[in-house]
LUMBA-212530 format. One record per residue: x, y, z negated of N, C-alpha, C, CB in turn. Coordinates in nm, 2 decimals, decimal comma, padded with zeros to 4 digits, always signed. Glycine has a CB too. Example, Ala and Ser with C-alpha at 12.3 -4.5 7.8 and 13.67 -1.06 7.14 Angstrom:
LUMBA-212530
+--------+--------+--------+--------+--------+--------+--------+--------+--------+--------+--------+--------+
!   n_c1 !   n_c2 !   n_c3 !  ca_c1 !  ca_c2 !  ca_c3 !   c_c1 !   c_c2 !   c_c3 !  cb_c1 !  cb_c2 !  cb_c3 !
+--------+--------+--------+--------+--------+--------+--------+--------+--------+--------+--------+--------+
! +01,32 ! -00,57 ! -00,78 ! +01,23 ! -00,45 ! -00,78 ! +01,32 ! -00,33 ! -00,78 ! +01,13 ! -00,45 ! -00,90 !
! +01,28 ! -00,22 ! -00,71 ! +01,37 ! -00,11 ! -00,71 ! +01,29 ! +00,00 ! -00,79 ! +01,41 ! -00,06 ! -00,57 !
+--------+--------+--------+--------+--------+--------+--------+--------+--------+--------+--------+--------+
//
This chain:
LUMBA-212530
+--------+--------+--------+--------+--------+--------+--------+--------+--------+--------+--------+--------+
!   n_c1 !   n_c2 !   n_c3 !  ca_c1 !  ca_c2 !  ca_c3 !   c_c1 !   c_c2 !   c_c3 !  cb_c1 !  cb_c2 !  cb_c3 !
+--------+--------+--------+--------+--------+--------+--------+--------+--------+--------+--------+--------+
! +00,08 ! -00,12 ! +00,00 ! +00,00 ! +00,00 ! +00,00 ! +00,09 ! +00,13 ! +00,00 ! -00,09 ! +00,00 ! -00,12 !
! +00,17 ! +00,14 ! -00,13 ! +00,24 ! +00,29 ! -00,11 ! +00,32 ! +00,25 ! +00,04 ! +00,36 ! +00,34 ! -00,25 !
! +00,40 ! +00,15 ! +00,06 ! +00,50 ! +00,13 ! +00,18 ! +00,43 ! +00,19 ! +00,28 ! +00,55 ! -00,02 ! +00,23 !
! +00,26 ! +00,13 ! +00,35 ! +00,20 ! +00,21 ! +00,43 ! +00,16 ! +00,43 ! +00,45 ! +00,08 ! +00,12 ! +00,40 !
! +00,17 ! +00,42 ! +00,28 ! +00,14 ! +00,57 ! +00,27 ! +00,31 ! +00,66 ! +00,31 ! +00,09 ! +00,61 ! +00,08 !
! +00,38 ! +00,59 ! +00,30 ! +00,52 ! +00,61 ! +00,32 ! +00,54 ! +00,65 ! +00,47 ! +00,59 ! +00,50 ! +00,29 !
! +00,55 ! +00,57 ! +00,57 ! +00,53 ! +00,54 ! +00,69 ! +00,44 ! +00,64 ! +00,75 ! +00,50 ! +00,42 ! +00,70 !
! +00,31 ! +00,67 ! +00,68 ! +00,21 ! +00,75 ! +00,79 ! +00,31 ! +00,88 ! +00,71 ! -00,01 ! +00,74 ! +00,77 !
! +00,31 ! +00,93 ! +00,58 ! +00,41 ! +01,07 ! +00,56 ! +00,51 ! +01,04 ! +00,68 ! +00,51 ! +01,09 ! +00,39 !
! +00,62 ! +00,97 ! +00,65 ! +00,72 ! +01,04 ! +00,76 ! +00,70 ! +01,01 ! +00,92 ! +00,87 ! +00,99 ! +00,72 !
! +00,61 ! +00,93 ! +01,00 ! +00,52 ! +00,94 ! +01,13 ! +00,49 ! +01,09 ! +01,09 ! +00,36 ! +00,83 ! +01,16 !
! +00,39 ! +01,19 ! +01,01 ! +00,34 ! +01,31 ! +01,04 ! +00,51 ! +01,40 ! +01,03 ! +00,20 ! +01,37 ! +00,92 !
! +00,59 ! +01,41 ! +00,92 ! +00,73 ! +01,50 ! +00,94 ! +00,80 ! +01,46 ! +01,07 ! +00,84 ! +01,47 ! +00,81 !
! +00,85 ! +01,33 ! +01,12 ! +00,88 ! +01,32 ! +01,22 ! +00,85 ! +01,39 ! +01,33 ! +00,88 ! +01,24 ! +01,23 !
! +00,67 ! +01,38 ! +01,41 ! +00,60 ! +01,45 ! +01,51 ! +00,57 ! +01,54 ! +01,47 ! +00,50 ! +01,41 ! +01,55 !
! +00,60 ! +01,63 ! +01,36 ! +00,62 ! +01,76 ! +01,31 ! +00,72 ! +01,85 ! +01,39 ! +00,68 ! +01,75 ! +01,16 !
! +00,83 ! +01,77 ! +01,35 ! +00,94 ! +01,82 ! +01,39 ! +01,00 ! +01,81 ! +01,53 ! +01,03 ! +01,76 ! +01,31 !
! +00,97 ! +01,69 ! +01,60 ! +00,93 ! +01,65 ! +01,74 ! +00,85 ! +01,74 ! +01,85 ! +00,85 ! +01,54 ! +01,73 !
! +00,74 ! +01,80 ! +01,76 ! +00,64 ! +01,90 ! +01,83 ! +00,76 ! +02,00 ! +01,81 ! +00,47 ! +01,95 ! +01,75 !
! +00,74 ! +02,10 ! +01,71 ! +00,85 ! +02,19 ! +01,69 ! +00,97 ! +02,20 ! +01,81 ! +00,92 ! +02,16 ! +01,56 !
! +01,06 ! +02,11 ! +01,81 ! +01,15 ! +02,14 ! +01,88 ! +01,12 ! +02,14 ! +02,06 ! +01,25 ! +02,05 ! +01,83 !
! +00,99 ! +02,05 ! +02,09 ! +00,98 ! +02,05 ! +02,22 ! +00,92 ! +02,18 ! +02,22 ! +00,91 ! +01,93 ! +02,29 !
! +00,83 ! +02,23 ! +02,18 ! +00,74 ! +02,35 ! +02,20 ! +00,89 ! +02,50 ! +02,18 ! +00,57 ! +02,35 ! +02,04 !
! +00,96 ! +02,49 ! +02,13 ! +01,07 ! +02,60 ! +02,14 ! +01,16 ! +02,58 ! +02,22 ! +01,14 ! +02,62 ! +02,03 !
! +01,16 ! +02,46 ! +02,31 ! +01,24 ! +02,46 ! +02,44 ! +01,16 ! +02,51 ! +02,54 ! +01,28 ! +02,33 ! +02,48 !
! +01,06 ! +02,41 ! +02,52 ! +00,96 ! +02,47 ! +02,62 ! +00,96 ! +02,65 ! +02,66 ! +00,81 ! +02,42 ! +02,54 !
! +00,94 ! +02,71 ! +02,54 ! +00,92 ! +02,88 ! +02,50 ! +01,04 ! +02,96 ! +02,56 ! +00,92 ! +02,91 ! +02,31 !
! +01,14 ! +02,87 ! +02,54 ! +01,30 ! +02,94 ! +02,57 ! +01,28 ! +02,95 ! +02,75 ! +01,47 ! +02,80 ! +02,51 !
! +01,26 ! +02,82 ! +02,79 ! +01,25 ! +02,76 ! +02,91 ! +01,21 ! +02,90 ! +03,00 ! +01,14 ! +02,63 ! +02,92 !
! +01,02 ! +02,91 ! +02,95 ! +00,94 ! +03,01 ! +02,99 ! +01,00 ! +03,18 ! +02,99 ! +00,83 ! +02,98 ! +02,90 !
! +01,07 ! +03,21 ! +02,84 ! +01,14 ! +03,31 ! +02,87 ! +01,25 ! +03,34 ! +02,99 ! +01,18 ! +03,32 ! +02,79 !
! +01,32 ! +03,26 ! +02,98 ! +01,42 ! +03,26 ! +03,09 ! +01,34 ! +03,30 ! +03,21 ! +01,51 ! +03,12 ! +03,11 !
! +01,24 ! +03,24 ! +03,24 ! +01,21 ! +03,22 ! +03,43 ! +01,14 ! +03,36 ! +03,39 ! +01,08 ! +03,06 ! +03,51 !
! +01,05 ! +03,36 ! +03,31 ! +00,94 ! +03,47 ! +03,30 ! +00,97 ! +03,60 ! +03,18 ! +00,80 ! +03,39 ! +03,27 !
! +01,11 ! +03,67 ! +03,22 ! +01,12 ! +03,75 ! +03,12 ! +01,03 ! +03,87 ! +03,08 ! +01,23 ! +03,78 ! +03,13 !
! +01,01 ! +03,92 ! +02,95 ! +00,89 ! +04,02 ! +02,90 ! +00,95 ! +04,18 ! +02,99 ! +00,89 ! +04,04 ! +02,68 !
! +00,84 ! +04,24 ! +03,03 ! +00,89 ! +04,35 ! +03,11 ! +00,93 ! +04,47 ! +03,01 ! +00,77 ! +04,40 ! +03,22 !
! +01,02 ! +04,51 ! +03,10 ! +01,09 ! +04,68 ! +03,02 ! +01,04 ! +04,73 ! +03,09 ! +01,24 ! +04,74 ! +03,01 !
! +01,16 ! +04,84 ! +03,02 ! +01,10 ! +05,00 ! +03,10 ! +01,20 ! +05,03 ! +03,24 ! +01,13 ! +05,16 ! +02,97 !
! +01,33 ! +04,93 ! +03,17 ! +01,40 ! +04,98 ! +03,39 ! +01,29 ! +04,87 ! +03,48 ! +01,66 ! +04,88 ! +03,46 !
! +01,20 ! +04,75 ! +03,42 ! +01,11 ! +04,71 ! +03,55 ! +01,02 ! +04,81 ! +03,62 ! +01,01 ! +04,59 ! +03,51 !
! +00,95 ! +04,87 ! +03,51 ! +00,82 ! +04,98 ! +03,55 ! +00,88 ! +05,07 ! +03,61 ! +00,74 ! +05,06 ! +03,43 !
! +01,02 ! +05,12 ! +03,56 ! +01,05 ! +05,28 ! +03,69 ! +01,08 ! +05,18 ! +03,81 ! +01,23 ! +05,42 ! +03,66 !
! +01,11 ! +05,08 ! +03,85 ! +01,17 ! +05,04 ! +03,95 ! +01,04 ! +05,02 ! +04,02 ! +01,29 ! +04,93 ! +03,93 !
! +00,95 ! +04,92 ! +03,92 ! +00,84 ! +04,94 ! +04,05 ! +00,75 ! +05,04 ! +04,06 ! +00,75 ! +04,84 ! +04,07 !
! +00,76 ! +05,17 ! +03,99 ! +00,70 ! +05,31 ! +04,01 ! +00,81 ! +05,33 ! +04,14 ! +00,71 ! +05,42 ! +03,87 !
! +00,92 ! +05,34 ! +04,15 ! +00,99 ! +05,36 ! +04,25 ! +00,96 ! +05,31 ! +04,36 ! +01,09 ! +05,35 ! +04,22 !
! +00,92 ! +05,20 ! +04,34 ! +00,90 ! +05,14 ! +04,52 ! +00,78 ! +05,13 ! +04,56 ! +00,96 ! +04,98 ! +04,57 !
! +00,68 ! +05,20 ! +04,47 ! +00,54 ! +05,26 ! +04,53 ! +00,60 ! +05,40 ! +04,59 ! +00,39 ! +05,28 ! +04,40 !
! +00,68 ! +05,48 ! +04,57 ! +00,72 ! +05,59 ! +04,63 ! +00,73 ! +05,72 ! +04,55 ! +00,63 ! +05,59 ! +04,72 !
! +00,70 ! +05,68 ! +04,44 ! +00,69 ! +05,77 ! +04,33 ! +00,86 ! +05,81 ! +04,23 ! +00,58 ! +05,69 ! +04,23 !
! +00,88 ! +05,91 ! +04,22 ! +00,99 ! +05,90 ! +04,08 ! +00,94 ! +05,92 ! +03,94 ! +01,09 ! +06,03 ! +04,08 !
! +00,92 ! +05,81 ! +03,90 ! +00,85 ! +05,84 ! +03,76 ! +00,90 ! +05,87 ! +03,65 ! +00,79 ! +05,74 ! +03,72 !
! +00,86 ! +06,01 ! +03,59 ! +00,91 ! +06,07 ! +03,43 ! +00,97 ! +05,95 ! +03,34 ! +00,76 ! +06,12 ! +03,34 !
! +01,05 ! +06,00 ! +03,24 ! +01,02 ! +05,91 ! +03,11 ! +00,90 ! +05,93 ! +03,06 ! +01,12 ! +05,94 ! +02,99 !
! +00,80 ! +05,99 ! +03,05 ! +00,71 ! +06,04 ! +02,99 ! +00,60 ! +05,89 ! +03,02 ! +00,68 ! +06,20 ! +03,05 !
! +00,60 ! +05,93 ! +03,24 ! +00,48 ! +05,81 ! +03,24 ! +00,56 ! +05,68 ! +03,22 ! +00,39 ! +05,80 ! +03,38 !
! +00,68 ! +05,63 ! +03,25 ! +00,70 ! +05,48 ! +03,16 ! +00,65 ! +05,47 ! +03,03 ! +00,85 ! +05,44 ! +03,15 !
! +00,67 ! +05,57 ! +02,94 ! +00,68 ! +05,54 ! +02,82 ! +00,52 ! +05,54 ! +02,78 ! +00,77 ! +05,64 ! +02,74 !
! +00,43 ! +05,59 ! +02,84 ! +00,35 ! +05,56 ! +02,86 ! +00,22 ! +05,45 ! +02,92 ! +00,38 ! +05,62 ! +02,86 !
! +00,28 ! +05,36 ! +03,00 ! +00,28 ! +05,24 ! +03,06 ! +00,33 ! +05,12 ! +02,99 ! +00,33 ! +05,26 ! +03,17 !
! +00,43 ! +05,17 ! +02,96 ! +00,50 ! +05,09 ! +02,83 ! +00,39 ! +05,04 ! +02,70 ! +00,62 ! +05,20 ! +02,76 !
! +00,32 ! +05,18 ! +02,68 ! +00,29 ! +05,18 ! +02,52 ! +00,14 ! +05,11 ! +02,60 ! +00,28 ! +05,37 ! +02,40 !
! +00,05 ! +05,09 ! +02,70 ! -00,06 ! +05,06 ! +02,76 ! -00,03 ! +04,93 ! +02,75 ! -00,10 ! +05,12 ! +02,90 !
! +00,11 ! +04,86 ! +02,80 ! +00,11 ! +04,74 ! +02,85 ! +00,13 ! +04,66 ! +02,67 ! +00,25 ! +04,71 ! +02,98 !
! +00,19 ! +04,69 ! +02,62 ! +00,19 ! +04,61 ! +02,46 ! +00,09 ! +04,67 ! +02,36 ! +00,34 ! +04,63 ! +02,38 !
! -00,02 ! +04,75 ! +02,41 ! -00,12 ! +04,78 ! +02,36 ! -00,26 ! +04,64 ! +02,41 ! -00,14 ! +04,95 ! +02,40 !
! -00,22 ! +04,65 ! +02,54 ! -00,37 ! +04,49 ! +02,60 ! -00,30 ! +04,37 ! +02,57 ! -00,43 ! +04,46 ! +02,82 !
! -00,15 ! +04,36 ! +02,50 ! -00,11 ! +04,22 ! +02,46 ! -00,21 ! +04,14 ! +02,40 ! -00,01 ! +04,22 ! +02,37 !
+--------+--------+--------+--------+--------+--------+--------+--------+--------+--------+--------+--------+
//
């Protein structure tokens, strides 16, 4: 009986820890390919609509885009 309670505890710490580490590769993975945007992305693509954009409107686009996170 305890031997069985033993076994299912460390089955859940094991796939604890199993989840954990795949899900933070996974996360790393995703960053790499899909990095979070700045502020040199937004002037650059304000720039190649044709525009020179302020600091003013990045910083403002900026504060829009981590405001609908």
């Amino acid at each position: 009986m305890l031997h069985d309670i033993l076994l299912i505890v460390l089955g859940l710490v094991v796939g604890a820890i199993a989840g954990f580490l795949i899900a933070r590769m996974t996360m790393k993975k995703y960053m790499q390919k899909n990095p979070p945007i700045n502020e040199k992305m937004i002037e650059a693509m304000m720039s190649s609509m044709g525009r020179k954009p302020s600091q003013k409107q990045v910083k403002q686009v900026m504060n829009q885009m981590t405001r609908n996170r």
